[in-house]
Residue, then its C-alpha position, 0 to 999 in steps of 0.5 A: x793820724x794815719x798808720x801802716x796804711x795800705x798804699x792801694x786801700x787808699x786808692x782803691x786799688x788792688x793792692x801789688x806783690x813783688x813782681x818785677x813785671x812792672x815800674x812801680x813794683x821794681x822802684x818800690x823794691x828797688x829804692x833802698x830802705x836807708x839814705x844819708x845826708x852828709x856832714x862833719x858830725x853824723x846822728x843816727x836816726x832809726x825810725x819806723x816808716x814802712x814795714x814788708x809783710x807776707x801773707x803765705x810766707x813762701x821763702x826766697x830761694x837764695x835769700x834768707x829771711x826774705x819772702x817771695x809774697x812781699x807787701x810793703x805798708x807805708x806810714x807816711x805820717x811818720x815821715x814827719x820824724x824826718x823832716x822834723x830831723x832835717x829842719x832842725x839840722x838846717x836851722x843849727x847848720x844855719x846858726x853862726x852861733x851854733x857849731x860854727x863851720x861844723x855841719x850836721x848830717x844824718x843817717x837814716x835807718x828804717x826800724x821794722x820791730x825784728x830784734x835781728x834786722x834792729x841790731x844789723x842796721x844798728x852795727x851796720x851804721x857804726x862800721x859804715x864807711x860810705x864815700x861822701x861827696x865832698x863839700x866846699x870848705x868841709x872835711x869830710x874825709x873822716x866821719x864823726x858820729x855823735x848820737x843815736x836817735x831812736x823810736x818810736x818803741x821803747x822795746x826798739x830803743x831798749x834793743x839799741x840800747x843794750x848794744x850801745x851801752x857797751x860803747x857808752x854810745x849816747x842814745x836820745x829817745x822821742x818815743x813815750x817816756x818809760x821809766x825801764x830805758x832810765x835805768x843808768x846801769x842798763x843804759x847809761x848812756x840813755x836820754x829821753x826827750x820826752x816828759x814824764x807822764x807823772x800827771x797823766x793819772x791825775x790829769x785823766x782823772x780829774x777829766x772823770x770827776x768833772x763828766x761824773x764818771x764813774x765807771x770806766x774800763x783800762x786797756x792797758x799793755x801786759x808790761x812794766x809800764x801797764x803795771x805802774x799806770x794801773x798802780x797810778x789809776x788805782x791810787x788816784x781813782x780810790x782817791x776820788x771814789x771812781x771804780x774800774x770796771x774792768x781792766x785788759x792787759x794786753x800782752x805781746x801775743x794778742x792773738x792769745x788775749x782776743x777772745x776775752x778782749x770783748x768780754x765785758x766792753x759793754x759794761x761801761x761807756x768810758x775807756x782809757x787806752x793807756x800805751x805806746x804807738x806801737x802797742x796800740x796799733x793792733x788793739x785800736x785796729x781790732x777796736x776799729x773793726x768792731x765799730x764800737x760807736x757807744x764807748x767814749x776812749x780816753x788815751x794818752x797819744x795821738x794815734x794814726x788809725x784816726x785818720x783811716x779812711x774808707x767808704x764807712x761813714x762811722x767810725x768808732x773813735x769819733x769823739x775820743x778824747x786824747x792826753x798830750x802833752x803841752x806844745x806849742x805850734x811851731x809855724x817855722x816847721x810848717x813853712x818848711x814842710x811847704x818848701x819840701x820836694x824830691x828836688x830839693x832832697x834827691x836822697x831821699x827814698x820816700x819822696x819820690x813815692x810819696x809824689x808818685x802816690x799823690x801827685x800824679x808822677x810817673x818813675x822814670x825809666x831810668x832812674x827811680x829817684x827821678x820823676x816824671x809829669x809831675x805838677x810844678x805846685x806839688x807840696x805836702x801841704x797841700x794832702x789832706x791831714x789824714x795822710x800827712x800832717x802839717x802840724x808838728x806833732x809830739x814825736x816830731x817835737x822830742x826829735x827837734x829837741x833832742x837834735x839841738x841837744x846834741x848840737x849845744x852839747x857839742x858846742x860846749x864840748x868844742x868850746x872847752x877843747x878850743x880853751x885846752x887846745x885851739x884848732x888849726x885852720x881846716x882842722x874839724x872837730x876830734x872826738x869820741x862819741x862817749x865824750x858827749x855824755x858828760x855834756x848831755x848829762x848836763x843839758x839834761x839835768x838843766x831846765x829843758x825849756x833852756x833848750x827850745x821855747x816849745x819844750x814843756x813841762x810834765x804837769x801840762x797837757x792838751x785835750x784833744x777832741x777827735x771829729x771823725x765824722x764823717x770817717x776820714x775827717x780826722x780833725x783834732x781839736x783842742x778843748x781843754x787843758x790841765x795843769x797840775x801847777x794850777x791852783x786846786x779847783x782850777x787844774x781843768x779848763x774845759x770847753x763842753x760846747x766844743x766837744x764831740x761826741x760818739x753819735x749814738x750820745x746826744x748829750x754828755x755821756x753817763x757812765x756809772x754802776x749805779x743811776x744817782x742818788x738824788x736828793x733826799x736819798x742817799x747811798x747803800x753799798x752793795x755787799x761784794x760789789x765796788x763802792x760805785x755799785x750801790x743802791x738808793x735809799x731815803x733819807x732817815x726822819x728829819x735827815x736831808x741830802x741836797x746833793x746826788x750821791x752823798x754817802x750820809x744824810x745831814x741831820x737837820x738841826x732841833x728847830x728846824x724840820x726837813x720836808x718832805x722830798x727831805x733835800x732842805x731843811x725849814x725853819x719849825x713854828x712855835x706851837x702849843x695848846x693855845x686857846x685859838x688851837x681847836x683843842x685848846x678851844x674845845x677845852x676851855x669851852x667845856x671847863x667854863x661850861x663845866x664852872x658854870x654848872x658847879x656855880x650852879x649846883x651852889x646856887x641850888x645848894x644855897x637856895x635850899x639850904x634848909x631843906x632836909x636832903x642839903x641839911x642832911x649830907x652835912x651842909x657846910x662839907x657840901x659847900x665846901x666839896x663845891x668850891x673846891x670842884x669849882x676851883x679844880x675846873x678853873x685850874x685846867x685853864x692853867x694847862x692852856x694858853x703860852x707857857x711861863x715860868x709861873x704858870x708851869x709852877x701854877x699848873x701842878x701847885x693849884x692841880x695838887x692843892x684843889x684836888x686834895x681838898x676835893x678828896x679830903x672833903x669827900x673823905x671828911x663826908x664819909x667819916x662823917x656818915x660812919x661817925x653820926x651812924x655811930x652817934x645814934x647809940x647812947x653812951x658812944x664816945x663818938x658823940x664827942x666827936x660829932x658835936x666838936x665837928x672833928x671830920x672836918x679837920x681831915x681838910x686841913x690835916x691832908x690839905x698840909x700835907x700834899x703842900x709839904x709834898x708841893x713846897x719840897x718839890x718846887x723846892x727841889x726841882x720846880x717845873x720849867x718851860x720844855x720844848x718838843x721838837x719831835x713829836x709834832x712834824x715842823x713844829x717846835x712845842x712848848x710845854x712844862x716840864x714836870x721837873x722831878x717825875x718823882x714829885x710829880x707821881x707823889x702828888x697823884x699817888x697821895x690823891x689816890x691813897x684819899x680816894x682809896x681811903x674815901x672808897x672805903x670809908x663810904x663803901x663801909x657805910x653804903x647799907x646803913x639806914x638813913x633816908x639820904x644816905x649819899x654813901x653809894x655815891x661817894x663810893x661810886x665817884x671815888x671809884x670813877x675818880x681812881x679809874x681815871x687817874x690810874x688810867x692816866x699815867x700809861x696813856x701820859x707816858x706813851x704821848x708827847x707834845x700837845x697831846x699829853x698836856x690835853x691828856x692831862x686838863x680831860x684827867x683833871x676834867x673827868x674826875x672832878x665832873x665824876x665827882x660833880x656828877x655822882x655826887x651832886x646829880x641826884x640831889x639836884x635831880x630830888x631838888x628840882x625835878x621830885x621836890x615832894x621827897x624833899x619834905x620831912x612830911x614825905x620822911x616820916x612817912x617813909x620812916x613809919x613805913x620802914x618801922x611798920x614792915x620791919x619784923x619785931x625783935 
């Protein structure tokens, strides 16, 4: 749209001062600011078209208020106010069944924001008395005034309003709807055409969740009404998590406010401009010379600095994005802007200028409202639409709206004074305008759309997209709406290939605090700072974000595993130690390898079982010692392979068992070297024992025991198959659960009590006298074997998964090949590699040595 424009910036011509010097000058001054069409019933149209302004302010010298350097600003787009009030007049006095032989007419008075100047024009229109020309068929001697039309400022219309309250006046505003002009004690008499912008906030709103913005910046005026949107903002932003980034109040006196206005506008690229036509004007223009080409600006009315013109390619409000309200295109208004000429309407101050302006006309001498040379085709449809716009715009719709409430409001009034008393022939309608008020109030509280098919409602607006490049094009193309009405999720309806935007964005435009998390990453907020500000950090182990910006990672669920980018989560593989598991395998090796040599070692037992150093360690507790080792080898095989059931309750059954016959054998071995030591003195009771092989029974005795320890557990809380989805990434591992930690620790502690018991029988009996006295061994294997245990239970603690159960076979495997080993490798190494010491040749001739060196008692 086209705003205040400087008649000569248009043309490129020096702009003109009031000097009477020459015609154009004179006409312009000369033509009054008010003209009127004539009619039984009159409105009041109060708009704002052109405005004077001086620059030195050098007063006139008889004329108060007045200045000698006058310049005149004409916004010619706003004289579509006018023709939106003539053709809504001809088409009701056109209308049979409207007001019928009642014609409408207006009053038009210029409105120039000086409260003084408001309010003369307002008591000057009340108290005219003006001679009409008389129509046929029309008595127009006396002249009724309905209703005031006021705009486009709500300050304008509250200035009126407080006078014509006073006189229950009916006023209809078309500017911005404002909440203050609908207080009935104030302006009782006060309707506003315009819908409520009760979903502006959501409308705007939702446009910033659906481009991801999430950092915007507020203009708004310094005013109740900037209040109550920033209240809306605030409510409706928290609610979809989008932070202002700053917000400037405007307030009437911007010369104050200019220094800071710039302060902070680079920290975001999305701007809502919220406010009337008029608080705009002097923000956008001071906006517009900055050339501020990075901001996107969201606003809620269409504002003429759009459609500026000059020799500048850019401009600054190139891809701005505009909130209206629902209309649609009214092509009858069009087809009568078509037909509008200086002709047609010769009452009218502004055509003739407007024709002198564009069509080449001249003024002629004699009378300003007559033209000269001018084309025969000249038609308003013909400028281009940043100097006037053919399509009806929101203002011009609330004015076609509210012209026809009045004429149905006085239709009914007239019908029901014609059921009280009916008129006489030639007699018009008598009334008082308060009269009205009743009707009005009516229409009002009715559906609006009763009133006209382009009437909206207050939850639906156009998207506007402005294409202003180059500067001047001015389009406004509608790509998008929002419906409040609509369903959740469908409220929005965008086209994103249609948009435009600011030259300096090649794509949608980003307009955050913070860059966005990504997946895998969630958000950290930032101490003092708004939630938008924030930094990124990974997701926790096993904790994934498929989306950006997510507050909390989602834990994946036990048997699954989150990657490593951790945005999915997958599906964990079974695993345990198993024989095809490098582990598993090199165990299972070492335990056959280690049977076989036991087998082996038996076999050399058996083979030279009458040899002095097998018959001399007690033959049959040697025999035993080596099964036992060879079924405590076997058992670790338990630990390998997919666990069940039974072999959880085999692994530490067969374990506890095969151990403690191993530990009571090697204890059963060293009492017996005590007891034959013993059995050497003549008249010792231990002979009894030693000819009754007593020592053997501790087999069975310790033996019962560690079962008793085994039935009350498996009794009490039997091992069961566990899973561990933790220690192992990806992988779900199957194992045995001890089931009473308390049994379990049993077990090993009464093994270390015989191996304790073992030490020190055979530690007592390491010095006596006998050729192969194997006590050292015994000492130095129960040592080794009560290291290792002790050794286990940290290290059994502090693993997980595969791991503890290999820990456990190599604990099983390294102390019974230490029994294995100290035990049994000298004997095999005497018997098969130094067989001559395996004679009793070569021990009675090491006895006769001994006694031969020994000193005599």
């Amino acid at each position: 749209m086209f705003s205040w424009i400087l008649i000569f910036q248009l043309l490129q011509i020096p702009t003109f001062v009031s000097a009477f010097t020459y015609n154009i000058s004179r006409c312009f001054y000369i033509i009054t600011e008010e003209f009127h069409q004539e009619g039984d019933v009159v409105i009041g149209a109060f708009f704002p078209l052109h405005t004077f302004y001086t620059g030195k302010k050098t007063p006139h010298s008889t004329l108060p208020y007045q200045y000698l350097d006058n310049y005149i600003q004409y916004n010619f787009k706003n004289y579509q106010y006018i023709l939106a009030l003539r053709f809504a007049i001809e088409e009701i006095n056109g209308n049979p069944n409207l007001l019928p032989n009642i014609s409408l007419g207006f009053d038009f008075y210029n409105v120039r924001f000086i409260e003084k100047e408001t309010l003369i024009n307002t008591c000057l229109w009340l108290t005219s008395h003006v001679q009409r020309k008389v129509l046929p068929n029309y008595n127009c001697r006396k002249r009724n005034f309905t209703a005031a039309l006021t705009g486009t400022s709500w300050i304008t219309s509250a200035q009126i309003g407080t006078l014509l309250h006073l006189f229950k006046f009916p006023q209809i505003t078309f500017g911005p709807y404002d909440p203050l002009l609908s207080d009935r004690g104030q302006y009782s008499s006060l309707y506003q055409m315009t819908p409520k912008d009760t979903s502006l906030s959501l409308a705007i709103v939702s446009l910033m969740v659906h481009f991801r913005w999430s950092w915007v910046g507020l203009i708004i005026p310094d005013d109740h009404k900037g209040n109550k949107i920033l209240s809306d903002f605030k409510e409706e932003m928290e609610r979809k998590k989008i932070c202002i980034a700053f917000v400037k109040m405007i307030s009437a006196t911007w010369t104050l406010y200019f220094t800071k206005f710039w302060e902070n506008m680079d920290e975001t690229n999305v701007v809502i401009i919220y406010g009337d036509i008029d608080f705009l004007e002097v923000v956008m223009r001071n906006i517009a010379q900055r050339l501020l080409t990075w901001n996107v600006w969201v606003m809620n009315i269409e504002h003429h600095v759009f459609d500026y013109a000059d020799y500048f390619m850019l401009d600054t409000f190139h891809g701005s994005l505009i909130f209206k309200h629902n209309y649609r295109e009214n092509f009858e208004f069009t087809k009568f802007i078509q037909t509008v000429n200086p002709n047609k309407y010769p009452e009218d101050i502004y055509l003739p200028k407007m024709w002198y302006l564009f069509f080449n006309c001249i003024f002629s001498h004699i009378n300003c409202h007559v033209l000269d040379n001018c084309q025969t085709n000249a038609s308003l449809d013909v400028l281009p639409s940043h100097i006037f716009d053919m399509t009806m715009s929101e203002e011009s719709t609330s004015i076609y709206n509210g012209v026809y409430a009045v004429a149905h409001s006085l239709h009914e009034m007239r019908l029901q004074q014609l059921q009280i008393q009916p008129y006489e022939i030639g007699e018009g309608m008598v009334f008082f305008p308060w009269q009205l008020n009743t009707f009005l109030k009516d229409i009002q509280m009715r559906d609006k759309r009763s009133l006209d098919w382009r009437q909206t409602i207050d939850a639906e607006y156009d998207i506007i997209n402005v294409w202003n490049l180059p500067k001047g094009l001015g389009l406004k193309v509608k790509i998008g709406s929002f419906s409040a009405n609509a369903p959740q999720g469908q409220q929005l309806s965008l086209s994103e290939q249609m948009i435009q935007w600011p030259e300096v964005f090649s794509e949608i435009p980003q307009s955050v605090c913070s860059e966005s998390c990504g997946a895998g990453y969630r958000k950290v907020t930032l101490e003092n700072k708004a939630i938008c500000c924030y930094k990124c950090t990974p997701c926790a182990d096993n904790e994934i974000s498929n989306e950006t910006d997510v507050d909390q990672c989602v834990k994946c669920p036990e048997s699954h595993y989150a990657n490593t980018e951790k945005n999915n989560c997958y599906l964990k593989s079974v695993s345990f130690l198993s024989y095809e598991d490098p582990l598993g395998m090199a165990l299972a090796s070492i335990v056959l390898c280690l049977s076989s040599l036991t087998a082996f070692v038996i076999g050399i037992f058996v083979k030279h079982r009458d040899t002095p150093i097998v018959k001399a360690n007690n033959r049959s507790l040697s025999y035993i010692l080596l099964i036992t080792l060879t079924f405590c080898f076997l058992c670790s095989l338990n630990f390998i392979g997919q666990p069940n059931t039974a072999a959880c309750i085999l692994q530490q059954t067969t374990f506890a068992v095969a151990f403690t016959m191993a530990l009571a054998t090697v204890l059963a071995k060293a009492i017996t070297v005590v007891i034959a030591f013993k059995a050497t003195f003549p008249g010792r009771m231990v002979r009894w024992i030693m000819i009754s092989r007593g020592p053997n029974y501790i087999i069975p005795i310790c033996t019962l025991i560690q079962l008793l320890i085994c039935g009350i557990w498996m009794a009490t809380s039997p091992p069961f198959i566990d899973q561990d989805a933790h220690t192992e990434h990806g992988h779900i591992i199957i194992l045995c659960n001890k089931g009473s930690a308390v049994a379990f620790h049993s077990v090993l502690g009464y093994h270390c009590i015989l191996a304790l018991g073992s030490y020190t029988m055979a530690f007592l009996s390491r010095n006596l006298p006998d050729t192969f006295n194997e006590s050292k061994f015994l000492s130095f294997s129960m040592l080794v074997f009560f290291c290792v245990w002790v050794t286990f239970i940290p290290v059994y603690h502090s693993t997980k998964g595969k791991v503890m159960v290999a820990m456990e076979v190599f604990s099983i495997l390294a102390s019974s090949t230490a029994l294995l080993g100290f035990i049994f490798g000298p004997k095999c190494y005497i018997i098969l590699l130094r067989p001559e010491k395996n004679s009793f040749n070569h021990i009675k001739k090491k006895t006769h040595s001994r006694r031969k060196n020994s000193p005599n008692i």
